[in-house]
N, C-alpha and C positions, 0 to 999 in steps of 0.2 A: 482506081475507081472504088468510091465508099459503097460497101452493101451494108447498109441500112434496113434494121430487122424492125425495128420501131417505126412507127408513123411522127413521132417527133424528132426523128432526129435527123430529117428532111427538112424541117423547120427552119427557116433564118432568122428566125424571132428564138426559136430555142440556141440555136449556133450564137447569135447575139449575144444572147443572156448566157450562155457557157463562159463567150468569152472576157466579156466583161467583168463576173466571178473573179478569172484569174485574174484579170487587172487590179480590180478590187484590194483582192487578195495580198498583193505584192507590193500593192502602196501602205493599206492599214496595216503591215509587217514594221514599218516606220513609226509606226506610232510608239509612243511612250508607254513602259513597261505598266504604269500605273490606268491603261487603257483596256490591258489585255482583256479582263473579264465585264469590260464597259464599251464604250465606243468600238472599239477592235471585234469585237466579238459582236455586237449588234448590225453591223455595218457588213459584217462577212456573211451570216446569218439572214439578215435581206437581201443581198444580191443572189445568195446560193438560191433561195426561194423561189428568184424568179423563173428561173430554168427550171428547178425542181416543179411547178405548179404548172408550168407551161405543159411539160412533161405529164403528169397525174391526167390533167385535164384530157388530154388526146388519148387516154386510152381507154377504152370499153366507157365513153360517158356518152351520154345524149347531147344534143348542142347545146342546148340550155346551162347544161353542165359542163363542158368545157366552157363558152363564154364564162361563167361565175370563175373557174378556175381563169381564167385569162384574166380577169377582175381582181384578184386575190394578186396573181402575178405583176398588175398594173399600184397594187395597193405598195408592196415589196419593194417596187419599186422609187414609189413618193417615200419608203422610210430609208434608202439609200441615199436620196437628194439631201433629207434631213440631215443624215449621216454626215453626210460632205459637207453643208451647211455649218455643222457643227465643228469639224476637223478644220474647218479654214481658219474658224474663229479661234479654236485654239490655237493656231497657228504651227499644226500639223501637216497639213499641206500648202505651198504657193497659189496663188490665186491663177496664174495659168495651167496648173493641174488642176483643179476645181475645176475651170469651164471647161476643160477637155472632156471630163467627166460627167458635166453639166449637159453638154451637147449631144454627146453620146446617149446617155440615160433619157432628153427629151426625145432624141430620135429613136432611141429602143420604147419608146412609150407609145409614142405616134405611130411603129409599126404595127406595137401591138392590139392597138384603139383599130386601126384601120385590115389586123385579120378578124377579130373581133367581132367586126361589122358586116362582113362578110363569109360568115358566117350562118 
């Protein structure tokens, strides 16, 4: 059993966004050496954000303030889609990892639109 000292880390929108990171993570490793401090780096950089903001957000903020922070986190993640967007075209990733990624990231976005809101 997890004992969980944070309020975020109960979160399945933060668990998400962890996991994805390392997904992330392990594909733009693939990428081309001449990516490292471009693509490679912007692309890991956004996804890490989105847990990282998720996180900030829930702790000692007013709800108005986590929402903004969950907004930030939803921003992070339209610049990973771009990311992948762009990795395809390079032809950095296959097109069925793209939508793997594609699908995941709409559905980590749509959870997060809908804690968000409830809120």
């Amino acid at each position: 059993m997890e004992d969980n000292k944070f309020k975020f880390e109960s979160l399945i929108i933060w668990k998400k966004a962890m996991n994805l990171g390392e997904e992330i993570d392990q594909i733009s490793s693939s990428f081309p050496k001449k990516e490292i401090f471009n693509l490679n780096s912007q692309i890991r950089r956004a996804c890490d954000s989105i847990a990282l903001n998720i996180a900030e957000g829930s702790i000692l903020q007013s709800k108005p303030e986590f929402k903004k922070f969950l907004g930030y986190s939803i921003r992070s993640l339209s610049e990973v889609i771009t990311c992948l967007h762009k990795a395809k075209l390079r032809s950095y990733i296959k097109y069925d990892v793209f939508e793997k990624f594609y699908a995941d990231s709409y559905y980590l976005m749509n959870m997060i639109i809908s804690f968000r809101n409830k809120i």
